[in-house]
C-alpha positions as CSV (number, residue, x, y, z in Angstrom):
1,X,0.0,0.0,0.0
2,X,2.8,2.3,0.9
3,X,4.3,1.5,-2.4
4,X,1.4,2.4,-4.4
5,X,0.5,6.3,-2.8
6,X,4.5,6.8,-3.1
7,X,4.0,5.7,-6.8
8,X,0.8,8.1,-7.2
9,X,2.2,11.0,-5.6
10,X,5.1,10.5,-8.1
11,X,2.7,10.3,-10.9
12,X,1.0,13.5,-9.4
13,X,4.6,15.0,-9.1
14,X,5.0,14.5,-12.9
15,X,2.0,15.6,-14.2
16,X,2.2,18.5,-12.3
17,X,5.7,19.0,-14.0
18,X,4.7,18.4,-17.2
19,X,2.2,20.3,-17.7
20,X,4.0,23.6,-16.0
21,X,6.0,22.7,-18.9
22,X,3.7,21.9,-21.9
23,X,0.9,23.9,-21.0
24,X,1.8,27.5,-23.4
25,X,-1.4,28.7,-22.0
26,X,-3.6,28.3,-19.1
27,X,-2.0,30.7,-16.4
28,X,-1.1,27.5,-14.2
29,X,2.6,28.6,-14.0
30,X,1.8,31.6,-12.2
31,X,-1.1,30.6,-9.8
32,X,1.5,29.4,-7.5
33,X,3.1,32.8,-7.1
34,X,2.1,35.5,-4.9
35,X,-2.0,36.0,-4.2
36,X,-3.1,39.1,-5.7
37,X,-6.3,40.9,-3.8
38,X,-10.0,40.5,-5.1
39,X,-10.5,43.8,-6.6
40,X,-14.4,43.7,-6.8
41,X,-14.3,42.7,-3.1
42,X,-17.0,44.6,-1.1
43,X,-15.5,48.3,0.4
44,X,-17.0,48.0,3.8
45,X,-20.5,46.8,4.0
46,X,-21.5,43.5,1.8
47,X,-22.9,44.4,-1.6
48,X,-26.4,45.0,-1.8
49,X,-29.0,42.6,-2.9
50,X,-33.0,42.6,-2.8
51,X,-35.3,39.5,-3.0
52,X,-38.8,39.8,-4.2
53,X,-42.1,37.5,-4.7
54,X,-45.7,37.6,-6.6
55,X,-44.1,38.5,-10.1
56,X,-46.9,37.1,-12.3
57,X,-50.3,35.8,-11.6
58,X,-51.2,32.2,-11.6
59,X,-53.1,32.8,-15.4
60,X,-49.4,34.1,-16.4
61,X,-47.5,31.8,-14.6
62,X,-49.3,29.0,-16.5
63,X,-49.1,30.4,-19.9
64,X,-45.0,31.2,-18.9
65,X,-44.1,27.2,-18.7
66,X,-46.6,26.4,-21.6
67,X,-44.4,28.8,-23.7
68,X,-41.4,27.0,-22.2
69,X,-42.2,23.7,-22.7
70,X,-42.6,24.4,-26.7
71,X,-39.5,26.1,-26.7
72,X,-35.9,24.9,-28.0
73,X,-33.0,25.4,-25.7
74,X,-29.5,25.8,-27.2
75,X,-26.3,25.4,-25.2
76,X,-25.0,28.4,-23.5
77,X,-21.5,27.3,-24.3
78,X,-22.6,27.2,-28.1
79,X,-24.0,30.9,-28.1
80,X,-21.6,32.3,-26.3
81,X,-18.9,31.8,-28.5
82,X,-21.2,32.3,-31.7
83,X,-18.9,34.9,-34.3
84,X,-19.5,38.8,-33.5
85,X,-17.9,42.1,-34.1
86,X,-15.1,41.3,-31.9
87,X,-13.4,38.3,-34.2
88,X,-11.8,41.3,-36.5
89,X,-11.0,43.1,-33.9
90,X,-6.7,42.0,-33.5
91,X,-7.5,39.2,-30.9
92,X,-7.3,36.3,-33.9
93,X,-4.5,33.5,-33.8
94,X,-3.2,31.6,-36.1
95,X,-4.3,27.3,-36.1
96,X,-1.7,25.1,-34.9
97,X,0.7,23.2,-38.0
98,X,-2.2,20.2,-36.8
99,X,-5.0,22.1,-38.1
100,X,-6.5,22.7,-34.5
101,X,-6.7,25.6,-32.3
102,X,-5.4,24.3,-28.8
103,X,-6.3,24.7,-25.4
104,X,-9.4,27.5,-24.2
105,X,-9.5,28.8,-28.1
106,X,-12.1,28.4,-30.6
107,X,-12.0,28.0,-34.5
108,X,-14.3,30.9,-36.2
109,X,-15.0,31.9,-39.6
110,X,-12.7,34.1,-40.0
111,X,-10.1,30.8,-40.0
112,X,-8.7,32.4,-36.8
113,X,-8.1,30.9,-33.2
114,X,-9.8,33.1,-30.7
115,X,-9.6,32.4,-26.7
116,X,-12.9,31.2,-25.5
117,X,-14.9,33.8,-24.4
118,X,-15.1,33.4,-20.9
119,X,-12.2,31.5,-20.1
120,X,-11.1,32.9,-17.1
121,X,-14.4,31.5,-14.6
122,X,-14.3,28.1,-16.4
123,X,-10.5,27.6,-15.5
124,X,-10.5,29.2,-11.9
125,X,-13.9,27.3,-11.3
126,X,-12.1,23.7,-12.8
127,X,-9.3,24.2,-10.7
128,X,-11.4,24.5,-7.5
129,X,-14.1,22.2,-8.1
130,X,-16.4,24.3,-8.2
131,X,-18.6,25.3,-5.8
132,X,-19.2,22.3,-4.0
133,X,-15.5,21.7,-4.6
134,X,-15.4,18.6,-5.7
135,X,-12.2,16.3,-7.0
136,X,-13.7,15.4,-10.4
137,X,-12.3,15.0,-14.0
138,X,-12.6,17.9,-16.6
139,X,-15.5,15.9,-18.6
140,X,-17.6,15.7,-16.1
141,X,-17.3,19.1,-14.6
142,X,-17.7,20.4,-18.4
143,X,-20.8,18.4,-18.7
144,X,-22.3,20.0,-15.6
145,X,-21.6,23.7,-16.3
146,X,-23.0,22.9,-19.7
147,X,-26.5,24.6,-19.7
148,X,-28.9,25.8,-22.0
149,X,-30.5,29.3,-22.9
150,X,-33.3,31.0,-24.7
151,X,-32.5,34.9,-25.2
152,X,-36.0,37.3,-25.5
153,X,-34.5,40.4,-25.5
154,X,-30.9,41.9,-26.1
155,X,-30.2,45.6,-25.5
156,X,-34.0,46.4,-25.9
157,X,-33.8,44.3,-29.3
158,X,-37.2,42.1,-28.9
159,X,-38.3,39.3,-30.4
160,X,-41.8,40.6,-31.5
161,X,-42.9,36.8,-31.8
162,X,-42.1,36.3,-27.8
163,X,-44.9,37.8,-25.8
164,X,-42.3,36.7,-23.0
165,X,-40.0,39.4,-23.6
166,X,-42.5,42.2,-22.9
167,X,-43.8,40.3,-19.8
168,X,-41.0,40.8,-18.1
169,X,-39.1,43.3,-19.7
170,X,-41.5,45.6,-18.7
171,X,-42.9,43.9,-15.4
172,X,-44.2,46.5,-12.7
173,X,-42.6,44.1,-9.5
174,X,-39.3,44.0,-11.3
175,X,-39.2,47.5,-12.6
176,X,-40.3,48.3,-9.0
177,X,-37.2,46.2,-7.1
178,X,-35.0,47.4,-9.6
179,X,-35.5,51.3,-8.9
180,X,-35.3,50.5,-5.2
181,X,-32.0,48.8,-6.2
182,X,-30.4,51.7,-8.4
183,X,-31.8,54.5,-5.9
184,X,-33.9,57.0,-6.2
185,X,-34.1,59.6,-9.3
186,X,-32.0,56.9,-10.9
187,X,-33.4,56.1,-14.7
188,X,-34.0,52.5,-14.8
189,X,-33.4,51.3,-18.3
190,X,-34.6,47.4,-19.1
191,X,-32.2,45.8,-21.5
192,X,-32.1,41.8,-22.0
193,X,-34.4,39.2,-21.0
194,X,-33.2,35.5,-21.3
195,X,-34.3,32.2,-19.8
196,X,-32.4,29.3,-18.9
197,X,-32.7,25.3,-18.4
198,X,-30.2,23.1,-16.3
199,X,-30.7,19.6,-16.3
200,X,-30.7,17.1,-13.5
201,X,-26.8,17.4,-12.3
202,X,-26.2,20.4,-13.8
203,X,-25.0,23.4,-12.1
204,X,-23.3,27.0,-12.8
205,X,-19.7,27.5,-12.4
206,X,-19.3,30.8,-9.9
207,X,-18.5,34.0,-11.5
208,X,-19.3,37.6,-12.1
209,X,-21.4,38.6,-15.4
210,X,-19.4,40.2,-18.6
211,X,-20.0,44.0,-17.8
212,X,-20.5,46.5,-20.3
213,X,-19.0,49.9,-20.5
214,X,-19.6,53.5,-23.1
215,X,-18.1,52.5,-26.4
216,X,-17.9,48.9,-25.6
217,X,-19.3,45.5,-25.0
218,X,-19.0,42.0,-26.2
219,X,-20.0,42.7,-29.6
220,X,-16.7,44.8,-29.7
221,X,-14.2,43.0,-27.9
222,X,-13.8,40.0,-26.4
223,X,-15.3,38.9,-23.5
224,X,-12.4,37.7,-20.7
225,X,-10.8,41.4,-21.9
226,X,-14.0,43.1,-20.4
227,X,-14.0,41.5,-17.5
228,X,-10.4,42.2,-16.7
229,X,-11.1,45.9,-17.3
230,X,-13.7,45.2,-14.7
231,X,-11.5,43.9,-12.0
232,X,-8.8,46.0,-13.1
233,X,-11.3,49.2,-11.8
234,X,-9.0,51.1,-14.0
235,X,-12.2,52.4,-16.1
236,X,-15.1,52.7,-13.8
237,X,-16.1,56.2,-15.0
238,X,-17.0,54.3,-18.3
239,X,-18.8,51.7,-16.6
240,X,-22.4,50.7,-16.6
241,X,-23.7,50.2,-13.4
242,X,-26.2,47.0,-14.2
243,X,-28.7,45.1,-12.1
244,X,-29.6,41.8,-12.8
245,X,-33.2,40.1,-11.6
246,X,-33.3,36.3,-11.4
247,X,-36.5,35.2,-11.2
248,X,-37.3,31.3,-10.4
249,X,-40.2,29.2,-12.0
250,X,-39.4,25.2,-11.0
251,X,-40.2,23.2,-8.0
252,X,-37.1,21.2,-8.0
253,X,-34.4,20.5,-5.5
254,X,-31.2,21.9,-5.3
255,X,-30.5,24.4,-8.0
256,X,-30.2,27.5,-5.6
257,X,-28.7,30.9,-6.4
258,X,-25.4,31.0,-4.2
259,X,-23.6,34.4,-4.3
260,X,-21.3,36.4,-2.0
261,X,-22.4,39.0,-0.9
262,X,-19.4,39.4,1.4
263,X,-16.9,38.6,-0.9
264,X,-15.6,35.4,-2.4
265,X,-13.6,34.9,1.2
266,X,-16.9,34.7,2.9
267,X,-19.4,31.9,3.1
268,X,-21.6,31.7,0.5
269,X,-25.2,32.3,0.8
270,X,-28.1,30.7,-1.2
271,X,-31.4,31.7,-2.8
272,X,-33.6,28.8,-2.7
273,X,-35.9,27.8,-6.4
274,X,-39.0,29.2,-5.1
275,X,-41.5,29.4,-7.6
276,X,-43.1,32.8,-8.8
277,X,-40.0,34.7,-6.5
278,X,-36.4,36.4,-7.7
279,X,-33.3,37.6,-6.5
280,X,-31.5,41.2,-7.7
281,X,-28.3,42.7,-7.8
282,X,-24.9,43.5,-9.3
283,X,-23.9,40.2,-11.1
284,X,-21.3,42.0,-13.1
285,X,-19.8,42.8,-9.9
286,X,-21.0,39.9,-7.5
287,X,-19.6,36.4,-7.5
288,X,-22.3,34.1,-8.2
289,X,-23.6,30.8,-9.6
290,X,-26.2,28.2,-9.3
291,X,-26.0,24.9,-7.0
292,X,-26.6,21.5,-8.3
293,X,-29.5,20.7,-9.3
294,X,-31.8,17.4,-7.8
295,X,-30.6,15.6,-4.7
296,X,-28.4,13.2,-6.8
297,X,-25.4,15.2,-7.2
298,X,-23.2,12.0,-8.9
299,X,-25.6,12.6,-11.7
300,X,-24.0,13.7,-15.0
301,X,-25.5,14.7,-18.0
302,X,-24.5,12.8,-21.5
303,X,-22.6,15.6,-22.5
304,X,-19.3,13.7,-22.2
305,X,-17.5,15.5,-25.4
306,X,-18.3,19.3,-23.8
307,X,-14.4,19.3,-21.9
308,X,-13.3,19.8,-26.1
309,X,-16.2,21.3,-27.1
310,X,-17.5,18.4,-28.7
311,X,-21.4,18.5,-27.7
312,X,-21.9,22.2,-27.8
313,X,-24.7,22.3,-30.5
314,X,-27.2,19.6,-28.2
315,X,-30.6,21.3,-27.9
316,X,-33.4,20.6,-25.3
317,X,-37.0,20.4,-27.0
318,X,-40.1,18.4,-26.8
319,X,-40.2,15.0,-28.0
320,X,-43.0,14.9,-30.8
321,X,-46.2,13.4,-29.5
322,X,-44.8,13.0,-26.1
323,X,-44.8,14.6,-22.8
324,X,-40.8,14.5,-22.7
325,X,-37.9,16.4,-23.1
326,X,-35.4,15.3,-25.7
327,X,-31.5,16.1,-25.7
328,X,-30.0,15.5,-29.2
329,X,-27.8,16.6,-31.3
330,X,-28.6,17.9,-34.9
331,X,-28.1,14.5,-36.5
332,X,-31.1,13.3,-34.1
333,X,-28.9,11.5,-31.9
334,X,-31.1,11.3,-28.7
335,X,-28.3,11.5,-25.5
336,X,-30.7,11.9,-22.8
337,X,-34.9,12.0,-22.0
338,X,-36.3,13.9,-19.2
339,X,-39.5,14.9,-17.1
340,X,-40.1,18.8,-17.2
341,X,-40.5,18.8,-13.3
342,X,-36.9,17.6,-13.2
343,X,-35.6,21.1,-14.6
344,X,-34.6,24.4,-13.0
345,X,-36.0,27.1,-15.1
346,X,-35.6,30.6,-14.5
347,X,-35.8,33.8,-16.3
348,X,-33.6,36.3,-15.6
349,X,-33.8,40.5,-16.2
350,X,-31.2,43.1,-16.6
351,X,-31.3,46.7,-16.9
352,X,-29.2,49.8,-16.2
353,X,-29.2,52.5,-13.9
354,X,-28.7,56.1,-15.4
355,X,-28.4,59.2,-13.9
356,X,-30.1,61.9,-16.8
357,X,-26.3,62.7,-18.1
358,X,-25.1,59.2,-17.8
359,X,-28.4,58.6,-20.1
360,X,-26.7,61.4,-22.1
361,X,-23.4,60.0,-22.8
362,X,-24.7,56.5,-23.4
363,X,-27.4,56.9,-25.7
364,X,-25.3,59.9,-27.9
365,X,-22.0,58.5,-27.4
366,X,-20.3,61.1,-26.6
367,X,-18.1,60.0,-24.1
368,X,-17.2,56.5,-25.6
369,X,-14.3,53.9,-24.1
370,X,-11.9,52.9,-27.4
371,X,-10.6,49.5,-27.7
372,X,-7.0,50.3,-28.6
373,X,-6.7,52.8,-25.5
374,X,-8.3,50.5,-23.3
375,X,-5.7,47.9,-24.4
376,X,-3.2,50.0,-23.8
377,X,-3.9,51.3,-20.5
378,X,-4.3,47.2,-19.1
379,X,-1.1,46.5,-20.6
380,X,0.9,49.3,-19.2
381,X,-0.6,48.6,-15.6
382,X,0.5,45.0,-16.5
383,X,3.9,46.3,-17.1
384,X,4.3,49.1,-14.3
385,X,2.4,47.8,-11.3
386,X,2.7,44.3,-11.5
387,X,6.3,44.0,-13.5
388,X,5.6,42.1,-16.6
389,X,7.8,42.7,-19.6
390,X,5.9,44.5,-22.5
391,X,7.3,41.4,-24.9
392,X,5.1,38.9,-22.6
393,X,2.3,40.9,-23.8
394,X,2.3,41.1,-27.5
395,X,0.9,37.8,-28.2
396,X,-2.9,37.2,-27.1
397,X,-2.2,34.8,-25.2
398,X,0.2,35.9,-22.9
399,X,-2.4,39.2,-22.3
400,X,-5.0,37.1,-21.7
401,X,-3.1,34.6,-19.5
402,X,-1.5,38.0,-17.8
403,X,-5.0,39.5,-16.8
404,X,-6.2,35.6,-15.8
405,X,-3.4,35.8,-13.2
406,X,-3.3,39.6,-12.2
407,X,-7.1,40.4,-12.0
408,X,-9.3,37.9,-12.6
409,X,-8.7,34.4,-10.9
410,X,-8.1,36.6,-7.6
411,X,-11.9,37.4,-7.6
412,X,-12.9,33.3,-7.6
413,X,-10.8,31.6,-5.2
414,X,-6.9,31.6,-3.3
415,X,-5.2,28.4,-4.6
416,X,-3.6,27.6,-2.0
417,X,-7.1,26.8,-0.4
418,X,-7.9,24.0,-2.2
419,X,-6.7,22.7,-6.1
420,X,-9.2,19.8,-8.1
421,X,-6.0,17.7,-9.2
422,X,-8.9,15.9,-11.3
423,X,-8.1,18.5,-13.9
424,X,-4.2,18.6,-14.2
425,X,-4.0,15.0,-16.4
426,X,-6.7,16.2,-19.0
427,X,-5.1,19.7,-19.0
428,X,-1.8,18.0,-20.2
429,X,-3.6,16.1,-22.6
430,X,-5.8,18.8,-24.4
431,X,-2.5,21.1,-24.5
432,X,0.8,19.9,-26.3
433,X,1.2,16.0,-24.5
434,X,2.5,13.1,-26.3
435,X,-0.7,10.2,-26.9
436,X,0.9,7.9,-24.0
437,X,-1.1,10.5,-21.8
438,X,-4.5,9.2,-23.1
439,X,-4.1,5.8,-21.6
440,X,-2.2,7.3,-18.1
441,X,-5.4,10.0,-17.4
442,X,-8.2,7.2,-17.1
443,X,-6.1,5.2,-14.5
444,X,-4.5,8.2,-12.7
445,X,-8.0,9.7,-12.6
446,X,-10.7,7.0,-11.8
447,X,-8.0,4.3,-10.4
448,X,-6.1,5.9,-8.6
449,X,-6.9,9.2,-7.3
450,X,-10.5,8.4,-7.1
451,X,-11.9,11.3,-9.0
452,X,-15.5,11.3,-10.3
């Protein structure tokens, strides 16, 4: 027995090793160095939140889940990545000599690489477990944070067809919570209106929402660069204060709201799925997520491909002629059939909070963030305040990995705390590894360390 941890703690050791080694990008190499402090961390008092109840009436409520349950869900992890604005905008990189793009970067049409959108919560939440931090291998925690969305309204563009949208875009309970939110003689301004769907097992990895600023958003640059001008506080006067409602329409255990309130070194706290009630606040600013949803929590869903984006275009819809839920792929592949009463479904509300000239500036532009300066201000604070060498910083990926390291993991969790080693073995062998890795992970993983 003593023969066999020795053995695994050297396998461990040289995983660990290798893939400082191998790994060009993923910001592991400098997690280990000194902890840098959570820059959207609460000044003072914790930040503010509001809870709220009786949001439609029982004739709405019923016509709400009818709509839902003839809808078609699309992954989030699909949608977020679709091609915008920002795939022209320098952030492109060339495909490896294999043809493929490589660790944490998708292919787009523009033939380019670019680094997944939101890469900076998926990698801090793999590495702690997420919430629940748990020890368990990259598919599966993939296939849990792998859920799906149906978007009503974008910026005030509506889907006409949706009588969804103007329910709640416009509904007097949230309008109500949200002016009490942004204060009075504050402009509240509705913007997007989306619902989404997690399946039995499924869960949401914590982190704080893509903010928007004057002049730019994640149409015009990418989204893991917006966030880092977040934490970076480096450009609040360009910053739109936002306010996010999420409103919960299941019965179904498990599947709470967490968020801290108190910061991410605090203890969680959790909104329970109460039907016909909601939560509000900052998300942009406030680390948050959603719990695991059911009792089951060894439950994964069939998404076993998602940890290299192989099952990203699955959609939930009604099966024809019967009272279940079908997730396929496009070919009509059924990998899963469920019960609607099984799901968490919510709907969740953002809008903005103006003051009459921050209304102004927004809607005339005339005071408008530009995505060279912007780029140019994080990169000399990368280079003056925290001592990187302007070289380390020409390449997107060693920005992106810079900002990871500097501003953004800080916010989610202190390695040191606790690290998923579940990860490490699949990290090596998405990255640069030689094939003799694909036999070692399934034994290291499931064998020996025990992950799930």
């Amino acid at each position: 027995m003593k023969n066999l941890l020795l053995f695994g703690g050297f396998i461990i050791l040289i995983s660990v090793t290798i893939r400082n080694a191998v790994t060009h990008f993923n910001g592991v190499e400098t997690d280990w160095g000194p902890h840098r402090p959570d820059t959207l961390a609460p000044e003072g008092n914790s930040h503010r939140f509001l809870t709220f109840r009786n949001i439609l009436s029982k004739v709405e409520q019923s016509e709400l889940i009818e709509q839902a349950k003839n809808a078609v869900f699309s992954q989030y992890a699909n949608l977020n990545d679709a091609v915008t604005e920002n795939r022209t905008t320098g952030f492109g990189i060339p495909k490896n000599e294999d043809g493929k793009c490589g660790w944490v970067r998708i292919p787009q049409k523009d033939g380019l690489c670019h680094i997944q959108n939101r890469f900076d919560a998926g990698s801090a939440a793999a590495m702690q477990g997420g919430y629940r931090k748990r020890y368990e291998s990259l598919e599966h925690f993939s296939a849990r944070n792998s859920y799906f969305r149906q978007t009503f309204s974008y910026l005030n563009d509506e889907d006409t067809k949706l009588s969804l949208a103007e329910r709640f875009l416009h509904n007097d309970v949230i309008l109500e919570t949200a002016q009490a939110y942004c204060g009075e003689g504050k402009i509240v301004s509705p913007q997007i209106v989306y619902a989404n769907v997690y399946l039995p097992g499924q869960e949401l990895l914590v982190h704080t929402d893509t903010p928007f600023f004057r002049g730019l958003d994640r149409f015009k640059a990418p989204q893991w660069l917006l966030a880092a001008m977040h934490h970076s506080r480096l450009f609040d006067d360009y910053l739109l204060q936002v306010v996010t409602g999420v409103t919960f329409w299941s019965d179904v255990e498990g599947g709470g709201f967490v968020f801290y309130p108190n910061g991410t070194r605090e203890p969680a706290e959790v909104a329970p799925v109460v039907k016909n009630t909601g939560i509000m606040t900052n998300t942009d600013r406030v680390v948050h997520g959603v719990d695991t949803v059911g009792t089951d929590h060894s439950n994964i869903p069939p998404l076993k491909r998602m940890y290299h984006f192989g099952d990203v275009d699955a959609q939930l819809s009604k099966a024809a002629g019967r009272d279940v839920w079908e997730l396929k792929k496009p070919n009509g592949d059924v990998l899963g059939t469920y019960d609607w009463d099984t799901f968490r479904y919510s709907v969740s509300w953002k809008g903005f909070c103006f003051d009459e000239e921050e209304l102004a500036e927004y809607e005339n532009h005339t005071n408008d963030l530009d995505l060279d300066a912007a780029v140019q201000k994080l990169k000399d604070f990368l280079v003056n305040e925290r001592g990187r060498s302007r070289e380390s910083l020409v390449h997107p990926d060693g920005f992106a990995k810079a900002l990871y390291t500097e501003l953004l993991k800080p916010a989610f969790y202190d390695i040191r705390e606790q690290t998923n080693y579940c990860i490490l073995c699949e990290n090596i062998l998405k990255t640069k590894a030689s094939d003799w890795v694909a036999t070692i992970c399934p034994f290291l993983n499931y064998q020996l360390l025990g992950c799930v």
